[in-house]
C-alpha positions as CSV (number, residue, x, y, z in Angstrom):
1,X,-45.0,58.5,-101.5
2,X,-48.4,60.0,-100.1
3,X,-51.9,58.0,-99.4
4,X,-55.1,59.3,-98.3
5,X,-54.7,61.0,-95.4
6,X,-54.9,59.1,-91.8
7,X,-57.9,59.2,-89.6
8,X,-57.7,61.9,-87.3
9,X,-55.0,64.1,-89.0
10,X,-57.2,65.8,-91.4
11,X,-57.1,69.0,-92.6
12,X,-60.0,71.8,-92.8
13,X,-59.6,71.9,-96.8
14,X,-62.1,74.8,-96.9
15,X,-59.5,76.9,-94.6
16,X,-56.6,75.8,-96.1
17,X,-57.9,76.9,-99.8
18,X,-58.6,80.3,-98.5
19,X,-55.9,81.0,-96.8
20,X,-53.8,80.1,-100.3
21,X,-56.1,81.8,-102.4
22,X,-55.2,84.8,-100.0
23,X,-51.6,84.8,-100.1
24,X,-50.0,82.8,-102.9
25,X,-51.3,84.5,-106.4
26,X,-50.9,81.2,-108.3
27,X,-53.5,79.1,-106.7
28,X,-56.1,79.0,-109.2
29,X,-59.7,80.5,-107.5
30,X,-61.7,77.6,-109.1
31,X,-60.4,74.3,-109.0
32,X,-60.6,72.1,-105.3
33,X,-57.7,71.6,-103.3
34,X,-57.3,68.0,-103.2
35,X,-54.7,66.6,-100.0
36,X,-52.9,63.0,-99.7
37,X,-50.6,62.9,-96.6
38,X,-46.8,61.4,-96.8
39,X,-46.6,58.5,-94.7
40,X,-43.0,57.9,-94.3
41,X,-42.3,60.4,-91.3
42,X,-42.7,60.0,-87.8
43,X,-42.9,63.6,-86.4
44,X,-44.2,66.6,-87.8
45,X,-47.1,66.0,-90.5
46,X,-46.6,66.2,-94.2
47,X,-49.6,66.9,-97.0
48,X,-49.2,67.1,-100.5
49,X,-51.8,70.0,-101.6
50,X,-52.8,69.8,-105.4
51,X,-55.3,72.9,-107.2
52,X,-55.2,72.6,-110.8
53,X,-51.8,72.6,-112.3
54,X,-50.6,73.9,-109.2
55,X,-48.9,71.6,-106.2
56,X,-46.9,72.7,-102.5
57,X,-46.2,71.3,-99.6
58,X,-48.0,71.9,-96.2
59,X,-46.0,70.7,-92.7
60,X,-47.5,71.0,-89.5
61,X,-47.2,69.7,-86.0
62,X,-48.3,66.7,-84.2
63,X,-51.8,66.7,-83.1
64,X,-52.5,66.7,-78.8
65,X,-50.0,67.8,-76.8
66,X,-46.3,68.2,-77.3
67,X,-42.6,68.9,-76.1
68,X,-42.3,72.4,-75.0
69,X,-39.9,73.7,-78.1
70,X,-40.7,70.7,-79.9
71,X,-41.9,70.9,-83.6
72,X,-41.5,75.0,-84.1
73,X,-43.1,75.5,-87.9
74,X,-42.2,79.1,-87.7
75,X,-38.0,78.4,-86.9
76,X,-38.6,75.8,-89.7
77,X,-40.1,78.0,-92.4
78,X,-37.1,80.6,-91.0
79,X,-34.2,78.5,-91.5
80,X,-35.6,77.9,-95.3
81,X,-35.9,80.9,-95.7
82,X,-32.5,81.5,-95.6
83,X,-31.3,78.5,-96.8
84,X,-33.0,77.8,-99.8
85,X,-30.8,81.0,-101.8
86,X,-27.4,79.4,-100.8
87,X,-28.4,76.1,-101.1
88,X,-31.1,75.2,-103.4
89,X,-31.6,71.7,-102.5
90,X,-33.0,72.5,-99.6
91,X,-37.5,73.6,-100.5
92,X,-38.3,76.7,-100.7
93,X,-40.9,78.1,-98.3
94,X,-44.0,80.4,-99.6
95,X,-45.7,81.1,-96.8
96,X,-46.0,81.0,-93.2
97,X,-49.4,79.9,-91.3
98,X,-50.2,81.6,-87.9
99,X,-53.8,82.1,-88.7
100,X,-55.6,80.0,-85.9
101,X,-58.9,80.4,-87.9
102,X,-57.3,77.5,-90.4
103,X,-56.1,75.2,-87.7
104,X,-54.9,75.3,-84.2
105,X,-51.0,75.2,-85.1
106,X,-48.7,77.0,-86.8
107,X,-47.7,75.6,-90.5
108,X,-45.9,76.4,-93.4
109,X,-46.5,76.0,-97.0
110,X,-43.2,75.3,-99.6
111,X,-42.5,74.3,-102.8
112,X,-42.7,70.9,-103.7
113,X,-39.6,69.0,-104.8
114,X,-39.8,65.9,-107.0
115,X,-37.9,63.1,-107.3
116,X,-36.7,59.6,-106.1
117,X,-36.9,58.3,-102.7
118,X,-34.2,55.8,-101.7
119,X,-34.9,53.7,-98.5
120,X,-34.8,49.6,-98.1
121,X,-34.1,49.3,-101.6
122,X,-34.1,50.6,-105.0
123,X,-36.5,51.6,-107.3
124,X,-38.3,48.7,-109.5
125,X,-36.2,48.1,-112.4
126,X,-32.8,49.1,-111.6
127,X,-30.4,46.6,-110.8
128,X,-27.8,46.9,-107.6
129,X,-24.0,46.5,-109.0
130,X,-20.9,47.8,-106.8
131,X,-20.6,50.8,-109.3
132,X,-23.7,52.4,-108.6
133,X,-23.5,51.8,-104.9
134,X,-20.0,53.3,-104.6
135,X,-21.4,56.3,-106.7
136,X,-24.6,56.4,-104.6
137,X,-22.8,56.4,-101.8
138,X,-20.4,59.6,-102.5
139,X,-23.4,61.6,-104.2
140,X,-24.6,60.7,-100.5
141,X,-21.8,62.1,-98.6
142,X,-20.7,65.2,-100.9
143,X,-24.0,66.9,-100.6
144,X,-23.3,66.8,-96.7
145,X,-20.3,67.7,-97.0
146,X,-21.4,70.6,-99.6
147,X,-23.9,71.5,-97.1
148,X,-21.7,72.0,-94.2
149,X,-19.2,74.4,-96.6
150,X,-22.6,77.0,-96.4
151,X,-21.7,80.5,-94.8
152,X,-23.9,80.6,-92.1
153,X,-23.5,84.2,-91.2
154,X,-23.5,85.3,-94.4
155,X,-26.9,83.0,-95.2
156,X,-28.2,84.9,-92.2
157,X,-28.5,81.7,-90.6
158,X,-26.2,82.2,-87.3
159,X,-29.6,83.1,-85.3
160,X,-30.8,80.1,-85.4
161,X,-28.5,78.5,-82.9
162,X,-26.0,79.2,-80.2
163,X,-22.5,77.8,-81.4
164,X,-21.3,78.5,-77.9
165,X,-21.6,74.9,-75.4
166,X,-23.7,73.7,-78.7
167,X,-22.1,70.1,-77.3
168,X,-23.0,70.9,-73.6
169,X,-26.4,71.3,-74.5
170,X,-26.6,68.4,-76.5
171,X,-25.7,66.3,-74.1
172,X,-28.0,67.5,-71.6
173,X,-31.1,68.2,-73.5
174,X,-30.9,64.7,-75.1
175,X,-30.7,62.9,-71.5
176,X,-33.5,65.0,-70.0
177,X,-35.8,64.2,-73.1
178,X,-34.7,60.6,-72.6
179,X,-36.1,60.7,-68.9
180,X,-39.4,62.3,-69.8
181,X,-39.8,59.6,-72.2
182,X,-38.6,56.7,-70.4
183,X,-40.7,54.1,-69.9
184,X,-38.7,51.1,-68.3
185,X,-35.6,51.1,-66.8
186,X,-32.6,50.4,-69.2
187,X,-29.4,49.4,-67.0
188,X,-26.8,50.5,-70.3
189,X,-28.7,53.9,-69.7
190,X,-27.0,54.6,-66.7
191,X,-24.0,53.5,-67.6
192,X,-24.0,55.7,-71.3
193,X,-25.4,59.1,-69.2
194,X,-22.5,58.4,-66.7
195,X,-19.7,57.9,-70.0
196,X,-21.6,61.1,-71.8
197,X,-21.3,63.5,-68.3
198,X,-18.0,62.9,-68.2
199,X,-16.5,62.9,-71.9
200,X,-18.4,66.2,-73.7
201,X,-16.3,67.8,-76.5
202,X,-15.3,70.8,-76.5
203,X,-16.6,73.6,-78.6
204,X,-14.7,73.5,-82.4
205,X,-16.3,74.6,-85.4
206,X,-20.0,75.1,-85.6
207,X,-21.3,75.2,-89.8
208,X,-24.9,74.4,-90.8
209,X,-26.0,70.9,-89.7
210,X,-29.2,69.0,-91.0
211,X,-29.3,66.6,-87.9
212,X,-31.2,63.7,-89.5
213,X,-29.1,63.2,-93.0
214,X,-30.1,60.3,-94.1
215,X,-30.8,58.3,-97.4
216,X,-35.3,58.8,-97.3
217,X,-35.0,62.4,-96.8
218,X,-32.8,62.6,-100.1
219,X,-34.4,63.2,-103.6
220,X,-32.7,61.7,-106.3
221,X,-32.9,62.1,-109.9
222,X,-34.3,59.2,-112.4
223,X,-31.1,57.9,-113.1
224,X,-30.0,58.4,-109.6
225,X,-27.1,60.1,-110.7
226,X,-27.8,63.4,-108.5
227,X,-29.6,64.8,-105.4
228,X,-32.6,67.2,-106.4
229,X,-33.4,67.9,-102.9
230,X,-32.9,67.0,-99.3
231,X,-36.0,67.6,-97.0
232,X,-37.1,67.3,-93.2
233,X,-35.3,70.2,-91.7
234,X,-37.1,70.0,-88.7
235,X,-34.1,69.6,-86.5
236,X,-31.5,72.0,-88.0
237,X,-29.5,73.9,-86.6
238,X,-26.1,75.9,-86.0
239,X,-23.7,73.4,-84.7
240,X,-20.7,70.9,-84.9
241,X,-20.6,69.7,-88.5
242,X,-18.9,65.5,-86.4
243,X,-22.4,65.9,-84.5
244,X,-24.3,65.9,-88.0
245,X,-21.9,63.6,-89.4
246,X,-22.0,61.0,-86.4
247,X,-25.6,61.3,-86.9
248,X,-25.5,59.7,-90.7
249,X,-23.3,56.8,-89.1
250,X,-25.9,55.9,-86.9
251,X,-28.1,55.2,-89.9
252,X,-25.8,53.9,-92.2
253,X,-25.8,49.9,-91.8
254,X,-23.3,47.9,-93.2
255,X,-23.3,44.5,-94.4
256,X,-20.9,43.2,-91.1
257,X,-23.3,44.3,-88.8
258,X,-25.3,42.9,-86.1
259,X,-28.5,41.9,-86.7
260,X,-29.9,43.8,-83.4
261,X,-28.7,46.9,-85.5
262,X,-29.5,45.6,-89.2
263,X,-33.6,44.6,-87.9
264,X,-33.7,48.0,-86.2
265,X,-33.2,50.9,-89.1
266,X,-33.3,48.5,-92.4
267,X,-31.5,50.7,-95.3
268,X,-30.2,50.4,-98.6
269,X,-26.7,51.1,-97.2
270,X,-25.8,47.6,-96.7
271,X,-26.4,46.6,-100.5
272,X,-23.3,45.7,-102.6
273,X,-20.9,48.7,-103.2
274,X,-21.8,50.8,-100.9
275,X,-18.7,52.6,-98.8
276,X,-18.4,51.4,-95.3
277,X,-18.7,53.6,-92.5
278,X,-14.8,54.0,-92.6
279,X,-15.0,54.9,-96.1
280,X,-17.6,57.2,-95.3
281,X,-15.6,59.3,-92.9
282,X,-12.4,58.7,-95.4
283,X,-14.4,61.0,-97.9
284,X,-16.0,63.3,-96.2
285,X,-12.6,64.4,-94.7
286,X,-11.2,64.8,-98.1
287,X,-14.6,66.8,-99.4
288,X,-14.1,69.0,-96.2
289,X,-10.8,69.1,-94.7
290,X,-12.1,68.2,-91.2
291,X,-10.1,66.4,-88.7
292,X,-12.9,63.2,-88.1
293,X,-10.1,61.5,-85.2
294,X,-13.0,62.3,-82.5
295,X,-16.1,60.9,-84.0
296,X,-16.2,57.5,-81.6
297,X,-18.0,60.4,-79.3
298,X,-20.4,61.8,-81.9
299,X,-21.4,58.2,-83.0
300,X,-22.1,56.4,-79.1
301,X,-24.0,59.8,-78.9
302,X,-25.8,59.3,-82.1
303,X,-26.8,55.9,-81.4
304,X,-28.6,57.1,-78.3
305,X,-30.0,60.2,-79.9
306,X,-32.0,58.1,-82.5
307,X,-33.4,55.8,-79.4
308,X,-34.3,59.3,-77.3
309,X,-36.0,60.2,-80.7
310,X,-37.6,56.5,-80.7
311,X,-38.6,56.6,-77.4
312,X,-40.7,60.2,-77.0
313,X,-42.8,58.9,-80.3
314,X,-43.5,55.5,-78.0
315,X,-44.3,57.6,-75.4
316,X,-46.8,59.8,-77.5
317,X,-48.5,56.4,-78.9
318,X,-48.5,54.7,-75.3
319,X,-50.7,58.1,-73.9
320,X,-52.8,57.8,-76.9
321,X,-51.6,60.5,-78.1
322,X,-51.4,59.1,-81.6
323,X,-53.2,55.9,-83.0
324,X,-50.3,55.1,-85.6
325,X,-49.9,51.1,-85.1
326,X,-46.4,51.9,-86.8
327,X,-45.1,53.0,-83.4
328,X,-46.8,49.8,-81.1
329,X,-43.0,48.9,-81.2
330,X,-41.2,51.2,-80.7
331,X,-40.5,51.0,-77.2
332,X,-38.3,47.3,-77.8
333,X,-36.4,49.6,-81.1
334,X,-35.6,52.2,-78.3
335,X,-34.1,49.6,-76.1
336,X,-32.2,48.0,-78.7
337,X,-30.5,51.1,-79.7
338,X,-29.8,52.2,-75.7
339,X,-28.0,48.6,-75.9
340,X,-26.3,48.9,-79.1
341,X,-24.8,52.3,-78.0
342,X,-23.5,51.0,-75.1
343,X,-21.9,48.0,-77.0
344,X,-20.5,50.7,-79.6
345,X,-19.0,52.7,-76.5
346,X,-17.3,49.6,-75.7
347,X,-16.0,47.5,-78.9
348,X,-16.5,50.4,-81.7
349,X,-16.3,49.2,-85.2
C-alpha cells in the first residue's frame, strides 16, 4: 500500500524524471512523475513512480548516516539482475542510479509487480476457512523451497557471497551489530552470545537465500491461489538454505504461542488452517530433500537476528536519525525477542 510520501524522505522529482527520461525509452517526455512512498518497510526506502501509463519502482537508502555495508543499492540491483531470468518472481531491475546530481545515494529503479499483500489478515471480503489456510500456507513454503532449488552458479549469482564460514560469519557479524546497537543491558544476551560462540554449524550446503521470507513481502494473486512476486531482497545472499528457513520460523506465529511472541510480530499465520511450524519444516523437507534435524540452532539464531534487526532501527530513531513514531518502541520489541530466544534455546517448541 503506498501514501504520500513522509516528511523528510522526499525525492527531487525534477532529477528523478530526467534521469528516466535519459535512460528508460518508455517514460513518456510529457506527463509529470507523480511519487507515493510504501509505508510498510522499515529499512531501505520504497516509492512508487507513476508518468502516464507508465509505473516502476524506485528503492533507496536510509537518509543520515548508516552501517558501514549496510543498505548497498548497487549489490541489490546486482543480485536482480541475475535473478530475475531464473526466477521471475523476483522484480526485474531497469536501471541502476549512481548519479549524485539526482540524490546523494545510490538507487535503483525496477519493474513494478502487482498484487496482494498478506499481513495481520486477509483481504476485505474473503472469509478464513482451514482449506484456504492449509493451501496458503504450502503456496507459502513451496516458493521457498522453489527458490532455494535455483543454480546459483549457473544464475551467475555465486559472487554475491562467500559460502565458505557463511555460518561463522553470521554468528559474528549479527553479535557485533547487536553491540553497536545496544542500548541497555539484556542479561539473556550474555547468556545466547555465550550458547551461539560455542555451538556454530558447520559449513553444508549454501543455495540462494532471501533472508527475510516472510508473508508481507509476498504478492499474491486475487484469488490468492499463487505468488506473483516476492520482494525486499535487500538482505540476500549466498548461504545455508536452514539459515533462510529458520528465519521464516521466527515469523511464523502460531495459535499456541505466547503472547510475548504473538504481540510482538502479529501475522496472519496463526489464523485457522494454517500449518504449524512442525508442519512447515515437514514440507519443506519433502519439496527439497533437506535434512531439517539441526534447525533448533537456525531458529534461537533467528529469533535474535530479528531483535539485532529491531534494535539498530531503535537505535537510528533514538539519535534522531529518523522521526518515524512507528519505531518509538522498538527498543521494549528488541528486548522481548532477546528473551524469547533465550526461552526457545531452552524449552523449544
Amino acid at each position: 500500500m503506498t501514501q504520500s510520501v513522509r516528511s523528510g524522505e522526499e525525492l527531487d522529482v525534477t532529477k528523478v524524471k530526467a534521469f528516466l527520461e535519459k535512460h528508460l525509452s518508455d517514460i513518456p517526455k510529457d506527463e509529470p512523475v507523480q511519487v507515493e512512498q510504501y509505508y510498510a518497510g522499515a529499512s531501505n526506502l520504497t516509492y512508487l513512480l507513476s508518468c502516464g501509463e507508465w509505473q516502476g519502482v524506485l528503492r533507496r537508502p536510509p537518509f543520515g548516516p548508516l552501517p558501514a555495508k549496510a543498505h548497498d543499492m548497487k549489490r541489490e540491483y546486482g543480485i536482480l539482475s541475475r535473478l530475475h531470468p531464473v526466477f521471475p518472481l523476483a522484480p526485474k531491475p531497469y536501471i541502476l542510479g549512481e548519479d549524485d546530481t539526482v540524490m546523494e545515494a545510490t538507487f535503483y529503479v525496477m519493474e513494478r509487480k502487482q498484487g496482494i499483500v498478506i499481513d495481520q489478515s486477509l483481504p476485505e471480503g474473503i472469509q478464513a476457512t482451514e482449506d484456504l489456510g492449509r493451501e496458503l500456507s504450502h503456496t507459502f513454503i513451496d516458493t521457498l523451497a522453489a527458490l532455494h532449488q535455483v543454480d546459483a552458479e549457473a544464475a551467475g549469482l555465486h559472487t554475491f557471497g562467500r559460502p565458505e564460514g557463511f555460518m561463522e560469519r553470521q554468528v559474528h557479524g549479527w553479535i557485533k551489530r547487536y553491540e553497536r546497537a545496544k542500548t541497555e543491558e539484556i542479561p539473556e544476551y550474555e547468556k545466547l552470545k555465550k550458547w551461539f560462540l560455542d555451538n556454530i554449524p558447520a559449513d553444508k550446503e549454501t543455495t540462494v537465500i532471501h533472508n527475510d521470507f516472510k508473508f508481507n513481502n509476498l504478492l499474491f494473486s486475487n484469488d490468492l491461489r499463487q505468488v506473483k512476486a516476492v520482494v525486499d531482497w535487500e538482505m540476500a545472499t549466498i548461504g545455508d538454505p536452514l539459515f533462510d528457513l529458520g528465519a521464516v520460523l521466527s515469523y511464523w506465529v502460531q495459535q499456541d504461542d505466547s503472547e510475548l511472541l504473538q504481540s510482538t510480530f502479529p501475522t496472519i499465520t496463526k489464523e485457522p488452517g494454517f500449518l504449524n511450524r512442525r508442519e512447515l519444516i515437514q514440507r519443506y523437507a519433502e519439496k527439497t530433500g533437506r535434512d531439517c534435524s539441526s534447525l533448533h540452532f537456525y531458529q534461537v539464531f533467528a529469533y535474535f537476528k530479528l531483535a539485532v534487526i529491531v534494535q539498530q532501527i531503535y537505535f537510528r530513531w533514538k539519535n534522531g536519525q529518523t522521526e518515524d513514531e512507528r519505531f518509538r518502541h522498538y527498543g521494549q520489541r528488541g528486548t522481548n525477542l532477546i528473551k524469547y530466544a533465550w526461552k526457545f534455546l531452552n524449552e523449544g517448541e
